[in-house]
C-alpha positions as CSV (number, residue, x, y, z in Angstrom):
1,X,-23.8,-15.1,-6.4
2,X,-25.7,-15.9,-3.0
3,X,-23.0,-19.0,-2.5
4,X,-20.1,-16.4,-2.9
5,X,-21.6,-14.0,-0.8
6,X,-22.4,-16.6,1.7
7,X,-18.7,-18.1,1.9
8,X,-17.4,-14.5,1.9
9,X,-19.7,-13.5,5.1
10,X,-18.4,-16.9,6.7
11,X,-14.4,-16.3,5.9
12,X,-14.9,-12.3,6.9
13,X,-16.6,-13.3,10.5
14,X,-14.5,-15.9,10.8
15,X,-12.2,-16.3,14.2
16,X,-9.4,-16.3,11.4
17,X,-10.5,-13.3,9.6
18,X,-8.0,-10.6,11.2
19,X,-4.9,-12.8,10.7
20,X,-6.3,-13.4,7.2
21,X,-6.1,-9.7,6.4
22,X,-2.6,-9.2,8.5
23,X,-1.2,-12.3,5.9
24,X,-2.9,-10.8,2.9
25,X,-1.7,-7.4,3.2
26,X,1.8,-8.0,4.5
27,X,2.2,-10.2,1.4
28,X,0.8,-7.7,-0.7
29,X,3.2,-5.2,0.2
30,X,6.2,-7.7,-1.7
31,X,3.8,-9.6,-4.0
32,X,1.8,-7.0,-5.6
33,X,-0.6,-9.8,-7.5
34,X,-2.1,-10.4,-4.0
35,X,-5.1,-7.7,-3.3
36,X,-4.6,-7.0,0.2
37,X,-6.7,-3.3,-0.2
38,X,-9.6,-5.2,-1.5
39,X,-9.3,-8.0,1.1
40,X,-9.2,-5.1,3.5
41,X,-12.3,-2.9,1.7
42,X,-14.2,-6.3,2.0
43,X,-13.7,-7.0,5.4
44,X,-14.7,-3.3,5.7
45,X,-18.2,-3.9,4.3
46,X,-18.9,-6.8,5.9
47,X,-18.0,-4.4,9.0
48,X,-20.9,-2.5,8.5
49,X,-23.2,-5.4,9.5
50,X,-21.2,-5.6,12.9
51,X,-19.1,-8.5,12.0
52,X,-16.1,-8.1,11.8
53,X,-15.7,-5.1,14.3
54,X,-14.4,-2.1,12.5
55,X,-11.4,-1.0,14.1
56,X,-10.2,-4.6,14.6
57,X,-10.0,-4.6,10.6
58,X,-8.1,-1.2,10.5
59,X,-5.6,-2.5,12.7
60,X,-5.3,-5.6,10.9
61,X,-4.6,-4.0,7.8
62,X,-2.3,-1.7,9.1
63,X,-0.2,-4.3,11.1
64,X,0.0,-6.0,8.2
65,X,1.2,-3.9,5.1
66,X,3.7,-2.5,8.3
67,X,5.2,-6.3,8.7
68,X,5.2,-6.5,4.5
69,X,6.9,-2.9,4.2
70,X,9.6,-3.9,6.4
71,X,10.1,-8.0,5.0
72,X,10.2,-5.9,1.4
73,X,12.8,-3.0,3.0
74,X,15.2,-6.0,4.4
75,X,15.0,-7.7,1.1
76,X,15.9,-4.7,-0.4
77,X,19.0,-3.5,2.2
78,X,20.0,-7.3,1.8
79,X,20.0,-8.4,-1.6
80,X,20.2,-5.0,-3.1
81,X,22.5,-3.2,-1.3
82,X,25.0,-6.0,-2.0
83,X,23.9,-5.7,-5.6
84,X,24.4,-2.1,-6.2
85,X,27.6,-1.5,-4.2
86,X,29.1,-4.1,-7.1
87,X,27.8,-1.8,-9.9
88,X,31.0,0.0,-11.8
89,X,31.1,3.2,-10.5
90,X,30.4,5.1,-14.1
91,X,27.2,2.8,-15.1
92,X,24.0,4.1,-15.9
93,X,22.7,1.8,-13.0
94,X,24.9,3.7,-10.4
95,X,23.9,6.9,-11.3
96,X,20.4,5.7,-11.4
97,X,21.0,4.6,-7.7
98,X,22.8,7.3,-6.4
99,X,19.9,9.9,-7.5
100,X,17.7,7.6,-5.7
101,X,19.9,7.5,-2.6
102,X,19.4,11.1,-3.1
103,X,16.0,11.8,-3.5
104,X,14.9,9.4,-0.4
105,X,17.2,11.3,1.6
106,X,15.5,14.4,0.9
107,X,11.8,13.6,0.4
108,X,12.1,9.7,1.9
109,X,9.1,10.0,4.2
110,X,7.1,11.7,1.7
111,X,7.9,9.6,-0.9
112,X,7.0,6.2,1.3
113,X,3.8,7.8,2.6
114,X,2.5,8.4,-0.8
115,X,3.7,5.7,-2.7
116,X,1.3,3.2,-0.3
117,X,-1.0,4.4,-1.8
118,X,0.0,3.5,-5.1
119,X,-0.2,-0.9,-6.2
120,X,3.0,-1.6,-7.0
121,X,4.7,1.4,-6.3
122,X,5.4,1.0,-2.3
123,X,6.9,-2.6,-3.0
124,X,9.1,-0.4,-5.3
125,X,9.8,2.3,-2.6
126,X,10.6,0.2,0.0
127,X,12.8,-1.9,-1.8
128,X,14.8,1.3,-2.8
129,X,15.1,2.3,0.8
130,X,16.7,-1.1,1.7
131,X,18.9,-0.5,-0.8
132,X,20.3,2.3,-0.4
133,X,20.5,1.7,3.1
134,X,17.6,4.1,4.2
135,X,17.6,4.9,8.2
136,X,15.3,1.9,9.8
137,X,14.1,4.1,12.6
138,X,12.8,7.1,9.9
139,X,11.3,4.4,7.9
140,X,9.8,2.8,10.9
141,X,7.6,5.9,11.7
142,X,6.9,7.2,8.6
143,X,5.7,3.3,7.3
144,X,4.0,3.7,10.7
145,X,1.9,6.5,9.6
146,X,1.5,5.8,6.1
147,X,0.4,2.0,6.9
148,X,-2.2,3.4,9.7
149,X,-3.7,5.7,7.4
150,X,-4.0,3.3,4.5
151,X,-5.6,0.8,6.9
152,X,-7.9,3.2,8.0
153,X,-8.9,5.2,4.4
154,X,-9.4,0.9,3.2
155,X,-11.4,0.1,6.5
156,X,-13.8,3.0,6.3
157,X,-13.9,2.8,2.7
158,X,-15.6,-0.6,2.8
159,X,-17.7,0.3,6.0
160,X,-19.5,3.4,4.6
161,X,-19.9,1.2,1.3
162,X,-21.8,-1.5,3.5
163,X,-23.9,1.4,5.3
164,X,-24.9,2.5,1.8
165,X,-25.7,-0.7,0.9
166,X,-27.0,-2.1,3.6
167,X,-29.3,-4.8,1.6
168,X,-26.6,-5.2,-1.4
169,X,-22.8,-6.0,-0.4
170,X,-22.3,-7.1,-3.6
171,X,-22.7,-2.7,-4.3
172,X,-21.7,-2.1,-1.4
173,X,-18.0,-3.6,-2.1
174,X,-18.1,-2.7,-5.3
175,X,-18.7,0.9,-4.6
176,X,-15.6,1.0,-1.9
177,X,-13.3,-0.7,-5.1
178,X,-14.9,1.7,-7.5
179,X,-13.7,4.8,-5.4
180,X,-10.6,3.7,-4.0
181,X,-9.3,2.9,-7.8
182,X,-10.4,6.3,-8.9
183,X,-8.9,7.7,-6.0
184,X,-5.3,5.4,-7.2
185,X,-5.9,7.1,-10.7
186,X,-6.6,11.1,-9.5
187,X,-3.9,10.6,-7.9
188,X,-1.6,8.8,-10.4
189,X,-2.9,11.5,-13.3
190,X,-1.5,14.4,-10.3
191,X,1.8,12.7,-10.5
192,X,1.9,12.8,-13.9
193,X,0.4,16.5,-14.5
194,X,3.2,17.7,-12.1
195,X,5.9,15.3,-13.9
196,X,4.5,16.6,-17.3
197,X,4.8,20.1,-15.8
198,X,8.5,20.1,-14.0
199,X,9.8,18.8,-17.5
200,X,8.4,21.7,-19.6
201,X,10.0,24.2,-16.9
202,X,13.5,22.5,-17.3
203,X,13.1,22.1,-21.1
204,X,12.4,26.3,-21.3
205,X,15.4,27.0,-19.4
């Protein structure tokens, strides 16, 4: 354990260790299998000790799931709008993406802010908005937002885990993981309680 914690400490306070997390997260945000919020809770605890400074791994982490967002978003408006302007006009798929064309123009910003916060989910999203051809300037700022405050909730997450654990950062990382999956389920069972919810209202009706 003292190896890994040693080569950890030495990639973390590396010179390389903010373009690290910028690669990391902006591929996480297409390629779900790579953990780009752990990389960036990590870096977060190792923050704590001074190296690597703080903020520097906030903005990392932001400027990277921003660059990801947007490669995913121009996959999406590429290969999918193309994809789903050949769909028969009376298929279950083009009803499916109309109500989605629909429901981003009505709640897109809230929809893209939450859903980073959700694995999986925002590499959904923001394929969906390329897709249907979401405006690139409202998804710019709200991606804006919702990637600063998801680098900054992962940053301090990991920073205020080393501070606990000062002399551990083996419980000191797994503390920030610990929370910021039961944060990701809270929220997940929300979703679901409201889902679970709206359809008993429309089934009464």
């Amino acid at each position: 354990m003292g190896d890994v914690l040693d080569l950890l400490h030495q990639t973390v306070t590396s010179p390389w260790a903010y373009l690290v997390i910028i690669v990391v997260t902006a591929v996480d945000a297409f390629f779900p299998a790579v953990p780009g919020e752990t990389v960036a809770i990590t870096a977060g605890v190792f923050a704590a000790g001074g190296e690597p400074n703080v903020v520097g791994v906030i903005v990392a982490a932001a400027f990277g799931a921003l660059l990801g967002d947007h490669i995913s978003y121009a996959i999406g408006r590429g290969g999918g709008a193309r994809r789903l302007a050949r769909l028969p006009a009376d298929s279950r798929r083009r009803a499916s993406s109309e109500w989605a064309r629909r429901a981003v123009d009505r709640r897109g910003g809230i929809i893209l802010t939450t859903s980073r916060y959700v694995p999986g989910g925002r590499t959904a999203v923001t394929l969906t908005m390329g897709a249907v051809r979401y405006p690139f300037r409202s998804f710019l700022m709200y991606d804006a937002l919702a990637c600063g405050t998801w680098g900054t909730y992962c940053g301090l997450l990991g920073y205020f885990g080393g501070l606990a654990f000062a002399h551990n950062p083996v419980h000191g990382l797994l503390a920030g993981v610990g929370l910021s999956l039961a944060a990701t389920g809270l929220f997940e069972l929300a979703r679901w309680t409201r889902r679970r919810a709206r359809t008993r209202a429309a089934a009464r009706r």
